[in-house]
C-alpha positions in Angstrom: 13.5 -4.1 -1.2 15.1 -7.1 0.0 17.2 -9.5 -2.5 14.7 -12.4 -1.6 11.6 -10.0 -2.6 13.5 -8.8 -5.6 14.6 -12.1 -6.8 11.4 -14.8 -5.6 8.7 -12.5 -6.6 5.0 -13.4 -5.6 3.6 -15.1 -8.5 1.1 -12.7 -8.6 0.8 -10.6 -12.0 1.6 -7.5 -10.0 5.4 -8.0 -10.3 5.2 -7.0 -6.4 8.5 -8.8 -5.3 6.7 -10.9 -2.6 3.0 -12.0 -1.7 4.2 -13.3 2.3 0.8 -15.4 3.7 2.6 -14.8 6.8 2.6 -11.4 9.3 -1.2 -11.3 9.0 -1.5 -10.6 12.9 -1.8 -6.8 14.4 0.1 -4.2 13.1 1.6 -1.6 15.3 -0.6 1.2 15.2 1.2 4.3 13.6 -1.0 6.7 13.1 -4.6 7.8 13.9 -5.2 7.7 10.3 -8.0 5.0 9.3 -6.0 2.0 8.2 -7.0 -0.6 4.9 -5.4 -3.6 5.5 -5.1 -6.0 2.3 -2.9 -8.9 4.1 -5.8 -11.0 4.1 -7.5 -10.4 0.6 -5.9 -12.6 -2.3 -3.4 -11.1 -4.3 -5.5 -10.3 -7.5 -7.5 -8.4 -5.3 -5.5 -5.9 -3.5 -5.0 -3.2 -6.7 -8.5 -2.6 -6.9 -9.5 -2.2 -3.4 -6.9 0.1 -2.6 -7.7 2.1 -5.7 -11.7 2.6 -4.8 -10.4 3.6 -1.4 -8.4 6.0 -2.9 -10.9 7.6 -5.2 -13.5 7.5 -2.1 -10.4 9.7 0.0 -11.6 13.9 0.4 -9.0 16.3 -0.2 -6.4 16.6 2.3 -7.4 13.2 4.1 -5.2 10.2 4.2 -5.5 6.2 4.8 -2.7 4.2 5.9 -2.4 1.1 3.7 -1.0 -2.2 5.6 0.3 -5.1 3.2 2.3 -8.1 3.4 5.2 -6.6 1.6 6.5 -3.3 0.0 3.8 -2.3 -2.2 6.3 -0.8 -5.2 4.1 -1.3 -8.1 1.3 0.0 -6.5 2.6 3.3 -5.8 3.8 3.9 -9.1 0.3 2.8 -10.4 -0.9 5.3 -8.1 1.3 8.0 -9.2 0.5 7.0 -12.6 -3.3 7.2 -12.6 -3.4 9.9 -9.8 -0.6 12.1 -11.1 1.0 13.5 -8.0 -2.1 13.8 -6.3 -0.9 11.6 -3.7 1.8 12.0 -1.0 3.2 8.5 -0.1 4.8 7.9 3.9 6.4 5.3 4.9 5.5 4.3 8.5 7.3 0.9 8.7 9.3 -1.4 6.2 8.9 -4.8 7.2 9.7 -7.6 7.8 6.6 -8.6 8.0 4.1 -5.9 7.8 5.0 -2.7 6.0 2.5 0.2 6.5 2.3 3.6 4.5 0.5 6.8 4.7 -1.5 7.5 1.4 -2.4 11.6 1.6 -4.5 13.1 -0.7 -3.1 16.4 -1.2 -5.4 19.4 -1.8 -6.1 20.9 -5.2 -4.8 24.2 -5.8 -6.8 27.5 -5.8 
């Protein structure tokens, strides 16, 4: 995390570090996972979508989540309501676009 996303924060309710308008053009393509981009949605929104995507994921799938900054709090909220379930990658850190993997691991026999 950068001192200006640590320090400026969004002023979101997330406690994200950073809501950047800008960076909202293409993102390199880094994997042939299908990709949920949430640059353009409003802040408030962005939890919930990627969440729902989540929960619609199979076992042993994965989406690639593209957002405007590093999505912290949202991976521990995914860690937290998921438990492990998910294997986070990241693909690229910034500086305008930051892009993880999301894998939903398989259950175990």
């Amino acid at each position: 995390m950068s001192h200006d996303e640590a320090t400026q924060g969004c002023g979101g309710s997330c406690g994200c570090g950073g809501d950047a308008a800008g960076g909202a053009g293409d993102a390199p393509l880094l994997s042939i996972d299908p990709r949920l981009d949430v640059r353009a949605l409003p802040h408030g929104e962005r939890h919930g979508r990627v969440l729902d995507a989540l929960d619609a994921l199979p076992e042993d799938c994965a989406l690639v989540l593209v957002a405007p900054h590093a999505p912290r709090p949202l991976l521990a909220e995914i860690d937290r309501r998921y438990a492990g379930r998910f294997a986070a990658e990241w693909l690229q850190s910034g500086p305008d676009t930051w892009q993880i993997r999301l894998h939903r691991t398989p259950v175990p026999a």
